[in-house]
N, C-alpha and C positions, 0 to 999 in steps of 0.2 A: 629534536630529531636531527640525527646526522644528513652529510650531504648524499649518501651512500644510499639510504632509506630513501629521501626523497628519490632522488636516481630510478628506484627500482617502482616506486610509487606515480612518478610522472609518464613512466614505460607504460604501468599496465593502464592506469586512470582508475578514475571509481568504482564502476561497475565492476569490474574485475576484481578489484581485490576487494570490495565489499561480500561478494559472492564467496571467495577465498577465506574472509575474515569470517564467515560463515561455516565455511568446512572446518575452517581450524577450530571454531567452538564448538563443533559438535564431536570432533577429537579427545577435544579436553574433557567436555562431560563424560565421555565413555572413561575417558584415563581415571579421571576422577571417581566416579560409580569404584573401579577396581581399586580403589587406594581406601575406600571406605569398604570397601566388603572386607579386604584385609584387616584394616582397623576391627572392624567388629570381631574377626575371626580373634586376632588378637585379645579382646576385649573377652571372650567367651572364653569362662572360669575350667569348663569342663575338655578343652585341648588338653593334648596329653603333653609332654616336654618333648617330645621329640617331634609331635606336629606344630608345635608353636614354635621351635626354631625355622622349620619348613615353613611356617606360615610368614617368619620373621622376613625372611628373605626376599617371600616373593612382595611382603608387603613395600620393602626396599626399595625394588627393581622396579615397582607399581608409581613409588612416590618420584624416583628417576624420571621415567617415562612422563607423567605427571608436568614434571618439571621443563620438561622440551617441551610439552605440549602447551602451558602456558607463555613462554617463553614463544612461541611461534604466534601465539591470540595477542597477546601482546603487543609482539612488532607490527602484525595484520593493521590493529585497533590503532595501534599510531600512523599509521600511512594512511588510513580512511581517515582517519581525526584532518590530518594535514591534509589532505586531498579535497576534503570539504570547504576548506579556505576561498574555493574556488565557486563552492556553489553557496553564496551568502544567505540566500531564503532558505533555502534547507539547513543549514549549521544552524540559523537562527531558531528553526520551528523544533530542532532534535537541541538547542542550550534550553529553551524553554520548557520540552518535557521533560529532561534531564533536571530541573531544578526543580518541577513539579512533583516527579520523584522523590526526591532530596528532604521538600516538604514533608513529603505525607508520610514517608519514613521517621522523620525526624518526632513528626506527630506522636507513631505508631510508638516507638522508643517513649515519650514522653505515656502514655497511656499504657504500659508495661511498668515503669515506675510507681506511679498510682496504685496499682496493687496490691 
């Protein structure tokens, strides 16, 4: 993390941009929703050629947008990530379920293999 990020990170403190890293993911879901509806449109056999170039486009401009929006959850999630440094009991109890996570995924994967 640059010194610029931190900067902007020690201005607001936690709560703030955890709240913020909040709006931003719920940005990217909606962005995302739009980049997969397009995808499906795409994907759908019965478009005619001239709505699937229309369709091309806007799926384009979906994936763009897309694109800044994770790109803004991102920098959110790295300034809460560092900002936590500050609060040791809590980074410790959110590395914990984060690895409990990682587990039971890792699990989940191994139990799809099996199949």
């Amino acid at each position: 993390m640059n010194d610029r990020e931190k900067q902007i990170a020690d201005f607001y403190g936690l709560e703030v941009q955890a709240v913020k890293l909040a709006e931003e993911c719920a940005e990217f879901a909606a962005s995302a929703s739009k980049v997969f509806y397009y995808y499906n449109l795409l994907d759908d056999r019965s478009s005619t050629p001239v709505s699937r170039a229309g369709v091309r486009e806007q799926f384009e401009i979906a994936r763009e947008q897309n694109a800044e929006e994770l790109a803004d959850v991102l920098l959110m999630a790295r300034q809460v990530e560092y900002l936590l440094e500050g609060e040791p009991e809590l980074k410790e109890k959110i590395d914990k379920l984060m690895e409990a996570k990682i587990e039971r995924q890792l699990k989940r994967m191994e139990e799809e293999k099996a199949k």
